[in-house]
Structure formats: C-alpha cells, structure tokens
C-alpha positions in Angstrom: 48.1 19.6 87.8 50.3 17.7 90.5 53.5 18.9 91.4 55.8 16.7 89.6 53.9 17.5 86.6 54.5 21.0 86.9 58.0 20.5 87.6 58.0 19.0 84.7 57.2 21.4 82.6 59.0 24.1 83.9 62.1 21.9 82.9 60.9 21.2 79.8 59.9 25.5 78.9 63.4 26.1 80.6 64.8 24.0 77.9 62.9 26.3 74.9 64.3 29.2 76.2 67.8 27.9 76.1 66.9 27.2 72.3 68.4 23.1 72.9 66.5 20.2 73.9 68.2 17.1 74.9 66.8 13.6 74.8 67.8 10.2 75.8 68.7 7.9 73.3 69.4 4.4 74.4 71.2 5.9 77.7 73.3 8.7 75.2 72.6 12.2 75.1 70.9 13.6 71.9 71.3 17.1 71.5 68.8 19.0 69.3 70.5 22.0 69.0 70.4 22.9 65.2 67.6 21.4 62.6 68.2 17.9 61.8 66.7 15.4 58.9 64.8 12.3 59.4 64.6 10.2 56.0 61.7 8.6 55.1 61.3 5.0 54.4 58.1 3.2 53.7 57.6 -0.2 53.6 54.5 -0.1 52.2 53.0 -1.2 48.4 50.8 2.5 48.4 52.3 5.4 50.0 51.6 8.5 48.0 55.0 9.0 46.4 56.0 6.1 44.5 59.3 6.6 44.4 59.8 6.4 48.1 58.0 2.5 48.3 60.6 -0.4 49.2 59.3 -4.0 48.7 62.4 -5.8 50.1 64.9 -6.0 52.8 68.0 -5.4 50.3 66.3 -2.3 48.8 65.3 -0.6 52.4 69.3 -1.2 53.7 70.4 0.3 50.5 67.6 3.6 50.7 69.0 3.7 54.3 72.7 3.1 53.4 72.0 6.5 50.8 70.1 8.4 53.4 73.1 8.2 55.7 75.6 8.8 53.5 73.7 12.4 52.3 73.7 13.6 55.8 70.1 11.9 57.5 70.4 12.2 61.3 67.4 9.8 61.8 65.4 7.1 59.4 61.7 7.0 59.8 60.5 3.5 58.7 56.6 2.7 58.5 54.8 -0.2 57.0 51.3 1.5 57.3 50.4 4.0 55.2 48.5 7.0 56.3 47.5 8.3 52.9 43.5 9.0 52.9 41.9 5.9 51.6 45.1 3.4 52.1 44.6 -0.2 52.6 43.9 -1.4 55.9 46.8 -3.2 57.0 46.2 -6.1 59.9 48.6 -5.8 62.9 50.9 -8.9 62.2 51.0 -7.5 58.5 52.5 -4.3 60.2 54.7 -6.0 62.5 55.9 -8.6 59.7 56.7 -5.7 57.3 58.5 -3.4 60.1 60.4 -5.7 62.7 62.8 -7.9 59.8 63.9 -4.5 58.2 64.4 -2.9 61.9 66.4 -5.8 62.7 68.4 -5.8 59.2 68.8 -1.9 59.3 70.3 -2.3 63.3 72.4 -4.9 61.8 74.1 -3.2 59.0 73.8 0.3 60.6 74.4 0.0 64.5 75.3 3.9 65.1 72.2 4.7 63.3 68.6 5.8 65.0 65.6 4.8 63.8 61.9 5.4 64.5 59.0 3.4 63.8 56.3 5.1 62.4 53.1 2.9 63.9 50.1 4.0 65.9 49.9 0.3 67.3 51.8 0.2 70.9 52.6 -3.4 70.6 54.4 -2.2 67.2 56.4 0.2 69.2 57.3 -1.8 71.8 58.3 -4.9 69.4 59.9 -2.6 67.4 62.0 -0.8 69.9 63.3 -4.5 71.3 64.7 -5.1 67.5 66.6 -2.0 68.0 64.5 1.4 67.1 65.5 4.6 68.9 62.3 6.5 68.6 58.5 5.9 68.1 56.3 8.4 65.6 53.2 8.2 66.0 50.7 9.6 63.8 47.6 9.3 66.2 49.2 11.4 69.3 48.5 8.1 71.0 44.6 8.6 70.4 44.2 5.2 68.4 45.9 3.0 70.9 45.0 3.9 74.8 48.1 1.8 75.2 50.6 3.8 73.4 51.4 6.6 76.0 52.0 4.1 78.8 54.2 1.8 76.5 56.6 4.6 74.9 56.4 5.6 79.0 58.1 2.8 79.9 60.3 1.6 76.9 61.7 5.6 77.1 62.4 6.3 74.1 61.5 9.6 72.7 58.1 10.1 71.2 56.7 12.2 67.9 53.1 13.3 69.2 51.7 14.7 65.8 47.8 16.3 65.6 45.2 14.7 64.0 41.7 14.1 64.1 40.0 11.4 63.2 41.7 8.4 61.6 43.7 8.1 58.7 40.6 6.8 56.9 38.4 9.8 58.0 40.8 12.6 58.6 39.1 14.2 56.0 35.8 14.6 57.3 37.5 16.5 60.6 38.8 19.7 59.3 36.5 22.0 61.3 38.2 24.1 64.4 37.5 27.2 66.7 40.4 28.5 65.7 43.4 26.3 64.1 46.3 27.3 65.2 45.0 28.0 68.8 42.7 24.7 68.4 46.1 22.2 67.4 48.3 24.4 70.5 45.8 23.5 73.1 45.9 19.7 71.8 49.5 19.7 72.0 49.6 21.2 75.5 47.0 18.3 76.9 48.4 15.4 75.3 51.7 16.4 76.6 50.6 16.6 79.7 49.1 12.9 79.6 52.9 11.9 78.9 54.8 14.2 81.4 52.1 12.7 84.0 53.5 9.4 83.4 57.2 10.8 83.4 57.8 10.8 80.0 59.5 14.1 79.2 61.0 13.1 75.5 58.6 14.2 73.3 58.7 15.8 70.1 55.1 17.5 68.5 54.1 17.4 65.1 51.3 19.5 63.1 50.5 16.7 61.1 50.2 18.8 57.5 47.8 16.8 55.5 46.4 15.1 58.3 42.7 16.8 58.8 43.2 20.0 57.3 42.6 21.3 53.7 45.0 22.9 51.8 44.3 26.3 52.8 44.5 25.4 56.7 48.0 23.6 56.0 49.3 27.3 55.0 47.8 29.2 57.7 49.5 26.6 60.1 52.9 26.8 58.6 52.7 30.6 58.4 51.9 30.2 62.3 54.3 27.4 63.6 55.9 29.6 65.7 53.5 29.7 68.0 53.2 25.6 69.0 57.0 26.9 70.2 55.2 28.0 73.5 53.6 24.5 73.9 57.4 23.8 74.9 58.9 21.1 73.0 60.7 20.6 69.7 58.7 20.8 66.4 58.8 18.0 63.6 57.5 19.1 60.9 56.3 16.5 57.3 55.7 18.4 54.0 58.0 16.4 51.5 56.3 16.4 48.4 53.0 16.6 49.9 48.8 17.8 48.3 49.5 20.7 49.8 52.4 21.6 47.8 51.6 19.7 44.2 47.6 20.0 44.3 48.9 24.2 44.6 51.0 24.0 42.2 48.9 21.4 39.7 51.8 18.9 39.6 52.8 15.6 40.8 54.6 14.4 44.1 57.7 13.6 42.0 57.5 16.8 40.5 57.0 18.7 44.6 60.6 18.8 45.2 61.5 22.7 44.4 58.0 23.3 46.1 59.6 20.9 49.3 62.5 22.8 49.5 61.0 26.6 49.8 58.1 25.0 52.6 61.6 23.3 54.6 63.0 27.0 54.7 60.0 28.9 55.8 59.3 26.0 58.3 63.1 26.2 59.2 62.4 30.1 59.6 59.5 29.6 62.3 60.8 27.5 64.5 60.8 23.7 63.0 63.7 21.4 64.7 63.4 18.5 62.5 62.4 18.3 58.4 60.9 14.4 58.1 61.8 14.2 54.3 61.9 12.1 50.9 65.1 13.9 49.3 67.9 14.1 52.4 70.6 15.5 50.6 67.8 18.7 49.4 67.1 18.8 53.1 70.2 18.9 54.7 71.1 22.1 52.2 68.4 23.6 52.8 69.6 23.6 56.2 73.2 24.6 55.7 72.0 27.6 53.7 69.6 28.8 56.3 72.3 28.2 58.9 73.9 30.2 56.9 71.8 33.3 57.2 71.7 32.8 61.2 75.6 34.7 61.3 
C-alpha cells in the first residue's frame, strides 16, 4: 500500500469514528450525519415490483416530484433491471431510457440529487454531464474495467455494492468462506482500487438479493455492523424484496410492513442510507428510531 493510499484511509476510518462522513456534491458539502432515504425510480418495463415501473417522462417527474415532497434526500433512477433473469438491455437502450429523464428530472428539480443506477461507465459519465449527483453501481465496478477510473475523474460519489457474478448468474455464486467476513474483505479491496486513484467518496453496499439465498441475506443484516470497520458509509436495499415476501409467502406489494421492521434493524446496525420504494414509510421509520437515540 503506497503512502497516499494509506493516508487515505486513515482519513477516511477518522471519519467513522466521528460517526459523519462528508462528501462532495457538485463542489457543496454533503453531510451524512443522520440516515437518509434514496427513492427508487425504475425506468424499466420489468423490475420486480410493478408498482415502482415508469414508462414515461411525465410519470418519472411526477414519482420524483412525490418522493421529494415525502422527505427523499436522494432519487435513484435506473433503466436496467437487475432482477435474476431480466431482459438484457443494449447500451443505447440504457442510455436512451436514463439520460432524457436525468435531464427532465434536473430540469424541473435543480436542488435535487440524483444517481444513476448503471454498471456501464459510459452511462455514468453521460449521465453525470445531464446532471446526476451520484453513480450506483451494482457491479462494484467488476462489469466495466472502466467504471473506477471514470467515477475517478467525473468525482462524484460512488455506491460500491457486493456481488458476484452477474445479474444473470448471481444465483449460481452464493458459496463463501465465511459471508460476512468474505463481503468485508471485498469491500476493503475494491475500496482500495478507488482510494488508489484518489477517489475517496464512496459509499458500500451488501447487495441483499444479489448472490446470496434467503438465509445468507439474514445472517448479513444481523451482522452489518461489522462492514462499519471497512470504513465508509453503508447503503443498504431491502424494499419489498424475496427475502422479505418469499419469508413471509406474500407478494412485493404486500412487503411493506415486512420493509419497514428490516429499515429499523438495518438502521439499528449501522445502515446510513435506506434505498426504498415507499419514502414517506422510510423517512418514519427514521424519525422514530431517531427517536430512541435521546
């Protein structure tokens, strides 16, 4: 490890220990000092929930005009689905379903931040010149050798979430040593790709669903306190989720209660950021465990 990297991430461990990160956000200070909510919005014709699928520009600026009226401090907007077995979508597709709406949703939202959700680097980067704040990808910048060095120089922050395999075969990967130690010691090298390259705004992410089975998804949750030592912010995704409805033998538009009660105990462990369907849920969920804090 060279010098500067170590620097690095002594800054960066300083900053856990003060319990605040702060990131950059198009030259303003973002403080994550208490949990936040990033809304989901997929532009997609098949992500798992059905509810949460938008098919035109007018419908994603309303679902984004809602999301910031109940309280969302970011908007997550993807227009590949990660489900297993989703439809291969072509790059142009991607970048023809995400660049209009990041454009429309600068336009009638300028204060707001956005993220892409892509694992494509020229995604990011053509998304980040229409106006996003934030890149999320879903690889950890495995299915693009491009990504790191791109999110690297636009610097913006960056959502590295676990996975193996691809979205496709993510599945077939569910084997490790030892999980929770396993996804830690992922976290610590792939951050050290990106603080290499001086890219110190990073967020990490579990990836619940993403090549584990049910019963690994729980015994990661139950342990989220520990990717705290890796030493940066944890996002984590369970809104309405397998793990939650294939438990309970319901439905994704049925998860919600279950949603709610996984956003507290990940809320109790450490999690900084809840990437959810239901914002207005989320954000109470927040204020009542902020509650218990005093």
């Amino acid at each position: 490890m060279n010098s500067q990297t170590t620097t690095l991430t002594k800054v960066i461990k300083e900053s856990l220990n003060s319990s605040k990160f702060t990131f950059n956000i198009k030259g303003k200070l973002w403080e994550l000092n208490e949990p936040k909510v990033m809304g989901i919005i997929n532009a997609t014709p098949d992500s798992f929930y059905a509810q949460s699928r938008t098919s035109t520009k007018s419908q994603v600026v309303a679902k984004a005009g809602q999301m910031l009226n109940e309280g969302a401090d970011l908007l997550d907007i993807g227009g590949f689905s990660t489900r297993p077995n989703a439809e291969q979508v072509s790059e142009s597709e991607e970048l023809n379903r995400v660049i209009p709406l990041v454009e429309a949703l600068v336009s009638e939202y300028p204060e707001a931040l956005i993220s892409v959700d892509t694992f494509r680097a020229k995604v990011a980067w053509e998304a980040v010149q229409a106006g996003a704040s934030l890149v999320n990808d879903v690889s950890g910048g495995q299915a693009d050798e491009a990504m790191f060095s791109t999110v690297a120089r636009l610097k913006v922050p960056y959502i590295l979430m676990h996975m193996q395999g691809t979205p496709t075969t993510m599945m077939q990967h569910t084997h490790y040593q030892h999980l929770v130690n396993d996804i830690a010691l992922y976290f610590s090298q792939r951050t050290q790709a990106l603080l290499a390259l001086g890219h110190t705004d990073i967020i990490i992410d579990p990836g619940f669903g993403f090549s584990k089975t049910l019963e690994q998804n729980y015994t990661l949750l139950n342990s989220l306190n520990h990717l705290q030592k890796v030493g940066f912010p944890v996002l984590i995704g369970v809104s309405r989720k397998s793990m939650i409805y294939k438990l309970l033998k319901t439905t994704p538009e049925m998860a919600l209660n279950g949603t709610n009660m996984l956003n507290f105990a990940a809320l109790e462990r450490g999690a900084s950021i809840l990437r959810v369907h239901d914002v207005k849920e989320a954000k109470e969920t927040i204020t009542l465990f902020n509650a218990l804090q005093h």
